[in-house]
Steps between C-alpha positions, in 0.01 A plus 500: 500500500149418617641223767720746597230742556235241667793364746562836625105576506511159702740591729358842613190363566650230733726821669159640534390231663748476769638808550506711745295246676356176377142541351278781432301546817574551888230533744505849730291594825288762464494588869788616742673272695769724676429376872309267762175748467458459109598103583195461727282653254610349178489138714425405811320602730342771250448276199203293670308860492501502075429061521209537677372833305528228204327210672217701590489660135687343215477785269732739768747270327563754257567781783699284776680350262684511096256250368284767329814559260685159500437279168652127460671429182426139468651248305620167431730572217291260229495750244747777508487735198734430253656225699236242603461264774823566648363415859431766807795526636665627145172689461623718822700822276158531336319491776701785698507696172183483481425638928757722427237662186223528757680687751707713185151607360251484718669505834347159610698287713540148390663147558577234267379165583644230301320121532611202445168353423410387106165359647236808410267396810743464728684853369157620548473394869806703584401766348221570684640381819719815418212724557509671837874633396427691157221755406575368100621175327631536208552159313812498259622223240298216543466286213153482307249307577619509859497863574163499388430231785719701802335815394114399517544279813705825674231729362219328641670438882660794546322849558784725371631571124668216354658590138620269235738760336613281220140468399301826610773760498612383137135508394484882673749649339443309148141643541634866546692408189256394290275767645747753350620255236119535337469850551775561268398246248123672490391134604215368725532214769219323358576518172854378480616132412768348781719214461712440819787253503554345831245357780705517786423706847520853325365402123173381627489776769591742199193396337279505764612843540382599126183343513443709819548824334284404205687221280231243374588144557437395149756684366795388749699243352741350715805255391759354691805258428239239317315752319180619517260468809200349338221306644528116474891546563659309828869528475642734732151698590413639867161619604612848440571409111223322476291815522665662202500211289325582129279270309707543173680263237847727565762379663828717455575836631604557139138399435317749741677787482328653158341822577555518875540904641752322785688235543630439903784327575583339819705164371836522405738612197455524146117350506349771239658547190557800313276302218251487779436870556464573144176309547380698753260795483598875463724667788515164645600515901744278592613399821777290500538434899731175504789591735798530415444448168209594361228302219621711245757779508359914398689550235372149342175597542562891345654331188140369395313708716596875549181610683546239752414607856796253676564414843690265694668434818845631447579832606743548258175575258207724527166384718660272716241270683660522838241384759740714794226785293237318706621347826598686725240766470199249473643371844504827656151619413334157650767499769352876606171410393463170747408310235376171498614376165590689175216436291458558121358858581868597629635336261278700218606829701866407513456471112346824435742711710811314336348601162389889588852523596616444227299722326587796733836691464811325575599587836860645486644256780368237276697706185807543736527096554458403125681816354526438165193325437182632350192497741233633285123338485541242184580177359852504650413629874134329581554451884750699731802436637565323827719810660140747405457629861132550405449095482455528886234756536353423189466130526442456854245763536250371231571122677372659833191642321405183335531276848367761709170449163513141455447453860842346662635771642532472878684829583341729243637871414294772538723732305627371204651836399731521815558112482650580123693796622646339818602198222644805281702615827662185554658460131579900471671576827383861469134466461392474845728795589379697195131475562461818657693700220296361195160555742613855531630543149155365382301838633652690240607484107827640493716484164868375583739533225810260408783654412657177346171369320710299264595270773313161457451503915328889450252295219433248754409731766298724301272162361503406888357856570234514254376122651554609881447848555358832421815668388581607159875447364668718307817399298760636345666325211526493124072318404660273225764327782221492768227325263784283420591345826146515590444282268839252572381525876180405417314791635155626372575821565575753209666888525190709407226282608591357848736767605633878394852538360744775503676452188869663557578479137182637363250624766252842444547593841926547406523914523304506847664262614815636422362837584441401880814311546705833355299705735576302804870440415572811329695643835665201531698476179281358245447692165188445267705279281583279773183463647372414137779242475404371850155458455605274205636274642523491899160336598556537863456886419216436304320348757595767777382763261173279431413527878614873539248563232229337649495212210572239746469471871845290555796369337645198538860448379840297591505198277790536388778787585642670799238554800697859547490572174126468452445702809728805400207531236210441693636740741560761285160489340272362820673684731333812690638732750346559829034546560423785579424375851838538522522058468737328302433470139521177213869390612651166495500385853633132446413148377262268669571106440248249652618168514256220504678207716368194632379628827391809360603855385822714546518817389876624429559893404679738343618251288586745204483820537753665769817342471566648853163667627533750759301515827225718369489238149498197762242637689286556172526144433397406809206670467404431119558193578239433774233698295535262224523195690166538671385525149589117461288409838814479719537677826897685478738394771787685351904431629743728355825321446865552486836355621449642815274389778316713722763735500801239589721657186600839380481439139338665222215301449381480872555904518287562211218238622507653868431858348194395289411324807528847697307623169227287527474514895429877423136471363241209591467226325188222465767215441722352683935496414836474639827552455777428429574147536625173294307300306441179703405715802239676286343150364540348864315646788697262794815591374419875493322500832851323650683761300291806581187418770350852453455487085204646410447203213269260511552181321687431251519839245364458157611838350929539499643764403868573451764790516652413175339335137799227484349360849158496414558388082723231694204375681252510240696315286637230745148426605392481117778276389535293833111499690322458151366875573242663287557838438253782483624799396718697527205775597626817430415684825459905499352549114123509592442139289620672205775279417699177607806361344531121536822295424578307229440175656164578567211253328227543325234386864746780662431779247124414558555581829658792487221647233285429804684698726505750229125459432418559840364890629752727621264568792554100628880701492431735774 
């Protein structure tokens, strides 16, 4: 069964490998190069202009060209994890996979460089003749002692970051860990005992590491395939051994391990015995990092040892040591920093923010990736997961702050803050986009109630709201189910303490609740009994009638259900008739969809709410929407669309969208919109202008809006499923802010933005 299993394993990865294309990277310009003008920039004659920018001043490097964000994966394939010295052109899969990380998560372009060079010097010496080409070097599996060789010469000739990754980032993120690991334990740095089995490239770095962040030398004990390190010993010892070599009768790892607080593993399989551990000290920490099996297995280790803290390098156990935690993001953060090296100081910092991280909240991407899995601070989640969007922001932020302190910053950031946030933007698609909304939702506290408060995505918003803004959630749900999958989510929050909670099976506010929905429904067919049985157990009523009595200032809703059926209610309970100005009151006007795509929003409407809208409806949405898209920062250019084109059909869909446009021409209007037309002509200004010369449209439109839901659901979903298009929304257009309905696709980042739509004023509404 298990051959069966690894053959097929075996062959997918090879089909991974070479299908669609061979390899895992292709190189893409990042200019136009459409015709003989964009030639004669991009080379010559116009190229010579950005050369001799250069020559005159090197560091313009970074703006002429893609150095500032180009690393070199460098190897020569001498010791390949879990493989060996399997030579550099074998070495090449790794390599790629590991460019293909850097660019994955941290957006850092990269090649792979395989050498065939086993002579350290000489590697050395093309290394650095690499220099003018990258902005980074990062060295990869390069056998010990001679990585140690490539890596000082490179450091000390070159003037840009040069990374061992085997050594440092394995000795980052097993710092985080032990960071964490201690914390749990309610152990001290320099009171622990270490014994560390192996003194290759990332053992000794390991250690190095620990005595940085407070480990005393005396009480490291390191062994390796002939034992103990001790003084006086000369088989098999380096330099770097040499320093960690005890004055001490012992010679076995059997010997030395009596009373240590952690034992770290970086050798190979079945090394410490379950005999071993019982020797060791109380909630021993183990980390068993020998890939891909590793020194000893957990559940050997819980056997003798139930308070162990464990961790290895497998991912198919908790607190997996994956260095991909440290990479990429230490890159970026001396990459934007200009740094000259990455010195211990960013090292320290790249530590501390893996570790805090861990500490915080799960993110619910994060929970999304690794569903299943518990993420809660402890001795089985010590250090986040690779897919945490934070690790970006987080990580690369507090690197920039230590180079920018430690002196080696060339290009220093003023603003840290927006630095963090523009790092934010470019993991979450929408957080650029949403800026302006959680600015204006942060002038005011406004309470926004959940209608489905049970749903673990609702929990996950609500902790997310209490960390990043001034609003105050309100859910409703049963307190014993909430507190429950708080707790399995691993949120801090609790019903009662963090947030209120409308109870629907045992709340004091039941009779006026049910008293106000009677009163507003009693006209429309609802008797007492039903309104009591209603505010039981429909919670999208509950929440309407929480906002029409002034107990919340919005509802959000939609999870799960019908998006018609949800707005019959809030409709019916929201819902006012005309101001006495003789204005339109509270009425459902239509849905609002933006859709974050590569090049930048698209904003698609009514996607749910008229089936078939008439003229006056359409020309609603085109209004609501271009009051609340200037609430996002974005000038409206608004097309109205339909299967007819400027009038070139007599069907229903281009009669309706010519009448709102007759509707809209009536009044003046401070944005600008035309109609009716096809979708390509809207999104493409020389096709229009061929089509139509006199169009009133500028540019392409960012705001479409459609004569019929199936046209504009249609779009919103094709550009979801087929662009990799971020939703935001729907926004419930018409309903002063007092309720949206979202879809039940929607995630737990996307019901964080729409609480910050609902957060925000009604007067940013107009």
């Amino acid at each position: 069964m298990n051959d069966t299993v690894n053959d097929s394993n075996r062959q997918a990865a090879l089909y991974y490998h070479e299908y669609p294309k061979p390899g895992k990277l292709e190189v893409r310009a990042t200019k136009p190069l459409a015709n003989g003008r964009d030639l004669s920039r991009a080379y010559s004659p116009g190229v010579a202009e950005a050369c001799l920018e250069i020559k005159a001043d090197a560091s313009t490097a970074s703006r002429y060209t893609s150095r500032g964000n180009l690393v070199a994966v460098v190897s020569n394939g001498s010791a390949v994890l879990g493989l060996g010295n399997i030579g550099a052109l074998a070495s090449k899969p790794v390599m790629e996979g590991k460019a293909v990380l850097f660019k994955k998560f941290a957006n850092i372009d990269c090649f792979d460089i395989e050498v065939d060079e086993t002579d350290p010097e000489k590697l050395a010496d093309i290394v650095c003749a690499l220099g003018p080409t990258f902005g980074a070097i990062n060295l990869e599996d390069i056998k010990a002692p001679d990585c140690f060789i490539v890596e000082k010469i490179c450091r000390e000739r070159m003037n840009i970051p040069v990374f061992h990754d085997d050594q440092h980032g394995t000795a980052i993120v097993v710092g985080a860990a032990a960071t964490n690991a201690l914390r749990v334990a309610g152990k001290k740095f320099e009171d622990i005992k270490v014994v560390s089995t192996g003194g290759g490239a990332a053992g000794i770095a390991c250690l190095n590491m620990l005595l940085k962040l407070g480990i005393k030398r005396e009480n490291v004990w390191l062994c390796d395939i002939d034992g103990l390190v001790y003084k006086g010993r000369e088989s098999e010892m380096t330099p770097q051994k040499a320093e960690f070599a005890q004055d001490s009768d012992l010679r076995t790892l059997d010997d030395v391990i009596d009373g240590a607080d952690l034992f770290l593993g970086l050798s190979g399989p079945g090394v410490l015995k379950p005999e071993m551990v019982s020797k060791m000290a109380e909630k021993p920490i183990i980390f068993a990092l020998a890939n891909p099996t590793p020194e000893i297995l957990p559940e050997l280790v819980r056997e003798v040892a139930p308070d162990a803290i464990i961790a290895t390098g497998r991912s198919d156990y908790p607190n997996q040591v994956n260095n991909v935690l440290c990479f990429p993001f230490i890159f970026r953060g001396a990459l934007d920093a200009g740094a000259t090296e990455i010195n211990d100081e960013m090292q320290l910092a790249c530590i501390e923010g893996i570790a805090a991280l861990a500490r915080a909240t799960t993110s619910a991407e994060a929970a999304a990736a690794y569903k299943g899995e518990q993420m809660t601070f402890g001795a089985d989640y010590l250090i986040p997961k690779p897919f945490d969007p934070r690790l970006m922001g987080v990580v690369a932020s507090a690197v920039v702050k230590a180079a920018m302190k430690s002196g080696v910053a060339k290009r220093p950031i003023e603003d840290l803050k927006a630095y963090k946030a523009n790092l934010d933007g470019s993991v979450f698609k929408s957080a650029l986009i949403m800026r302006p909304v959680f600015e204006a939702a942060a002038t005011a506290e406004r309470k926004i109630v959940f209608a489905e408060g049970e749903d673990e995505r609702v929990l996950r918003t609500a902790s997310a709201m209490l960390e990043e803004t001034t609003d105050k959630p309100i859910l409703i749900g049963r307190p014993e189910v909430i507190e429950m999958r708080c707790e399995r989510a691993g949120l801090s929050i609790r019903p009662g303490r963090d947030f209120d909670l409308v109870n629907p099976e045992n709340d004091p506010r039941y009779r006026d609740y049910w008293g106000t929905y009677h009163q507003l429904m009693a006209r429309k067919g609802v008797s007492p009994d039903l309104a009591k049985a209603i505010m039981r157990t429909n919670t999208t009523a509950i929440a309407a009638v929480a906002v029409a009595r002034g107990d919340a200032d919005s509802l959000i809703c939609g999870t799960f259900g019908q998006y018609l059926w949800h707005l019959n209610y809030v409709q019916n309970i929201l819902g006012t008739g005309p101001r006495e100005d003789g204005r339109a009151g509270l009425h459902p006007v239509g849905a609002l969809s933006m859709m974050i795509l590569e090049d930048g929003p698209l904003f698609i409407a009514d996607t749910h709410v008229h089936p078939e809208p008439t003229p006056a409806q359409i020309a609603e949405s085109v209004v609501g929407a271009a009051r609340h898209v200037r609430r996002f920062g974005v000038e409206p250019r608004i097309a109205i669309c339909s299967y007819s084109q400027f009038g070139n059909l007599d069907c229903d869909t281009g009669r309706r969208s010519r009448a709102a446009l007759e509707i809209l021409d009536s009044e003046p209007r401070d944005f600008i919109y035309e109609g009716e037309m096809h979708i390509d002509s809207a999104l493409d200004p020389e096709l229009r202008s061929r089509i139509f010369p006199d169009c009133r449209l500028e540019g392409a439109a960012n705001i479409l809006v459609f004569a019929n839901t199936d046209a504009a659901s249609g779009v919103r979903n094709v550009l979801k499923m087929k662009a990799n298009g971020l939703e935001v929304g729907p926004i419930l257009m018409g309903m002063g802010n007092r309720a949206h309905i979202v879809t039940p696709s929607i995630t737990a980042r996307g019901l964080l933005n729409m609480s910050a739509i609902a957060g925000t004023p009604v007067e940013y509404y107009g």
